[in-house]
C-alpha positions as CSV (number, residue, x, y, z in Angstrom):
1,X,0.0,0.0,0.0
2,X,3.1,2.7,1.2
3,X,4.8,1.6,-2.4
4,X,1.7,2.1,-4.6
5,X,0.8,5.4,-2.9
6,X,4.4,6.8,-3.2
7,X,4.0,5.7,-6.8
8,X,1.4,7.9,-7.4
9,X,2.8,10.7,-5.4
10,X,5.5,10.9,-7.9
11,X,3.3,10.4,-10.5
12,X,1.0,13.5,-9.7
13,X,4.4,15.6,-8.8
14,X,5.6,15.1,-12.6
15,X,2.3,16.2,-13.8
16,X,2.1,19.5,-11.6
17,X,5.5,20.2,-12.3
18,X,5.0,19.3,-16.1
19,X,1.9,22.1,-15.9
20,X,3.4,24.6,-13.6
21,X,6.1,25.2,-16.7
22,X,3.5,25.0,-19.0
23,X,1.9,28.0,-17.9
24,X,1.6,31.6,-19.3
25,X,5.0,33.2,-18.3
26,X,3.6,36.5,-18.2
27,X,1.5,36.0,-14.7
28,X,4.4,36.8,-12.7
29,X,4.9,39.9,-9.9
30,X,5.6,42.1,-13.1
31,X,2.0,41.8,-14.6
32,X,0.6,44.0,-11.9
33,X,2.6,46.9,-12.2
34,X,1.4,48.4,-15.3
35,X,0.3,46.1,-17.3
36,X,-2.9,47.1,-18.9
37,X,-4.4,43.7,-19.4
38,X,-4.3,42.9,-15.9
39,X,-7.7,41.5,-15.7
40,X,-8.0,39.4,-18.5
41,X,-9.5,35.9,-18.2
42,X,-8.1,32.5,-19.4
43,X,-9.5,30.7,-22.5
44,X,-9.2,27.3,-24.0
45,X,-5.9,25.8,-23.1
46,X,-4.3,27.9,-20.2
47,X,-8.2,27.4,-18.9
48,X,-7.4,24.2,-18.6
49,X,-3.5,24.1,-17.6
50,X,-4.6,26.4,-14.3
51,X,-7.2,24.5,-13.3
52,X,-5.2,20.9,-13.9
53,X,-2.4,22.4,-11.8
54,X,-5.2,23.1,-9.3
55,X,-6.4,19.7,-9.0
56,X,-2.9,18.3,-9.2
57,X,-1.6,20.9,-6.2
58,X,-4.4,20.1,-4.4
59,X,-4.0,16.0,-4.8
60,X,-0.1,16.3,-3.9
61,X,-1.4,18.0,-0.7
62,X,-3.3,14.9,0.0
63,X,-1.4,12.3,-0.9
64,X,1.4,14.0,1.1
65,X,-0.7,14.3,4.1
66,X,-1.5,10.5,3.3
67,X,2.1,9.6,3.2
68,X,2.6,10.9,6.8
69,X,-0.3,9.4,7.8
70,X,0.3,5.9,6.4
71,X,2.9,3.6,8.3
């Protein structure tokens, strides 16, 4: 059970770090500060690649909680 949980803990961590560097580059700090599209919603894909690296962040809390858990 501890081996096919840490499995898929390593699993999700590729996939959130897979879709944490395929996000929009331009979302840092340096957006705010005079950029005039600062409100602008997502469409299509990035939709998609923010929430998935929502789910994924939110599963790699759990299955890290899980692995403390678990002995």
């Amino acid at each position: 059970m501890k081996i096919a949980l840490l499995g898929l803990h390593i699993i999700i961590t590729s996939i959130l770090i897979t879709l944490i560097l395929l996000q929009n580059s331009k979302g840092g700090l340096q957006s705010g500060v005079g950029s005039g599209d600062m409100y602008r919603s997502r469409r299509g894909a990035e939709r998609i690649v923010f929430t998935g690296t929502i789910v994924f962040a939110v599963l790699f809390f759990v299955t890290s909680i899980v692995n403390l858990v678990i002995r």
